[in-house]
N, C-alpha and C positions, 0 to 999 in steps of 0.2 A: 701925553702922547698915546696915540689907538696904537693899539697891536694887531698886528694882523689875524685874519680868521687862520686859523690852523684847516690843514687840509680835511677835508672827509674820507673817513677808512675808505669808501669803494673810488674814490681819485685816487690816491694810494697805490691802490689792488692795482687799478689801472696802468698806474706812470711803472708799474712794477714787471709789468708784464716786456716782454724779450720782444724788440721790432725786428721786424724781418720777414721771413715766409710763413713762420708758423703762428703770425698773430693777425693774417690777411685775410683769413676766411676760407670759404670754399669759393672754386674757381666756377667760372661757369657749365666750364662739362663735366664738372665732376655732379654739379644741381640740375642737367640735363640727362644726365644718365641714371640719377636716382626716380626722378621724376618717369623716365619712363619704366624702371623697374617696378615704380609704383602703377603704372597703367597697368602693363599688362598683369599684373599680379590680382587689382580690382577686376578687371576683364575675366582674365580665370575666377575668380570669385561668383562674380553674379553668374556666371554661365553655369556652374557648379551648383547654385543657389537656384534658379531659375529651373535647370533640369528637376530638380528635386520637387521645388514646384509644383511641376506638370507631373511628374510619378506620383505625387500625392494625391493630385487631380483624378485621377487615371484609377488609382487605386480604389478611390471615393466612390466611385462613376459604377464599376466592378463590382464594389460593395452594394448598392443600389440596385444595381441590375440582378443579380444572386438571392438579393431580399426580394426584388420581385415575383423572380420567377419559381422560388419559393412561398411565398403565397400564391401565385394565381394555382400551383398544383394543391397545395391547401384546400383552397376556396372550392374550385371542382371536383376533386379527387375524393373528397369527403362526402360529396354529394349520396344521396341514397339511390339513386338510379347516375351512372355516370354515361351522358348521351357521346355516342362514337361521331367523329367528325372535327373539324376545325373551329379554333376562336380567333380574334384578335383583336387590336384596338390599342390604342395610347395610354400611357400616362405620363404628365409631363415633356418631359426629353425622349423619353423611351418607349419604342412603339414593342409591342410583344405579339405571341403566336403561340395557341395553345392545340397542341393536334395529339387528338385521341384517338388510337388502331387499336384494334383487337392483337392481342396476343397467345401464341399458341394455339394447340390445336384441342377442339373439342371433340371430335369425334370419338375419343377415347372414355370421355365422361370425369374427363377432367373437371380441374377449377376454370372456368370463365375469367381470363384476365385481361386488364389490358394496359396500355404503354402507354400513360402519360407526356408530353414531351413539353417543355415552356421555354419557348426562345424567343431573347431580349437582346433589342439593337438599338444603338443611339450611333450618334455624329455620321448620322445619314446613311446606317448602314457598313460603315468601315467598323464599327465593334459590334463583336454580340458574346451575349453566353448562354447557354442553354443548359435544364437542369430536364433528367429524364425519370421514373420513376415505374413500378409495374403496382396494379392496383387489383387487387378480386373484384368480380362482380356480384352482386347476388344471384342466387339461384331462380331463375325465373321459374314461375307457377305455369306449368301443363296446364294447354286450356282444352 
C-alpha cells in the first residue's frame, strides 16, 4: 500500500492560521488611503528635490557671473593706461558691461583714480551681478 505524502511545513503554517477577519487581508480603503499617502508624500518629495534643483542652478549661474565679472576687471584694470569709457559684449549666456569713470577729485594733486564697475546679466536681463572696484592711474607726463 502507498502512504500518503505527508503535508508540507508551509501547508501546515497555512491550515494553522485563525479564519476570520484577521487572516482577510487589507480591505480596499484601507489600500486606497495608503496609496494616496504614498502620492502625496512622492509629490512633496520631488517638489522638495526639484526646488533644490533650480537653487543649485541658480547658484551655478551666480558663480559664473562673479567669475566673470572678476576677470573682465582683471583683464582691464591691469592694463598700463586704463581707457575712461564703456565696454560690453557676450560671453555665452551672459552678456556683460564694463564702465570706467573717473574717480575723485584731482584738483588737489591727488592720486588719479578710477571706478571700475563689471556688470553681468543672464536669463534675459532678470539676473545680474555686478563687481565694482577703484584702480590708480599713472601719473601722466607734462607735456
Amino acid at each position: 500500500m502507498r502512504e500518503k505524502n505527508p503535508q508540507s511545513p508551509i501547508g501546515e503554517a497555512i491550515a494553522a492560521l485563525p479564519r476570520g477577519r484577521q487572516s482577510e487581508g487589507f480591505t480596499l480603503l484601507e489600500v486606497l488611503v495608503a496609496l494616496t499617502i504614498l502620492s502625496i508624500s512622492l509629490a512633496v518629495l520631488m517638489g522638495v528635490f526639484s526646488q533644490g534643483l533650480s537653487r543649485a542652478r541658480d547658484m551655478g549661474d551666480n558663480s559664473a557671473a562673479r567669475a566673470l565679472a572678476q576677470s573682465l576687471i582683471a583683464e582691464h584694470g591691469d592694463a598700463g593706461e586704463i581707457a575712461i569709457g564703456d565696454l560690453d559684449g557676450r560671453n555665452g549666456a551672459f552678456a556683460w558691461q564694463l564702465r570706467t569713470v573717473p574717480f575723485g577729485s584731482q584738483e588737489l594733486g591727488g592720486p588719479h583714480m578710477v571706478l571700475l564697475t563689471a556688470s553681468v546679466s543672464w536669463k534675459g536681463g532678470r539676473r545680474a551681478e555686478s563687481l565694482s572696484t577703484l584702480r590708480l592711474m599713472p601719473k601722466s607726463s607734462p607735456q
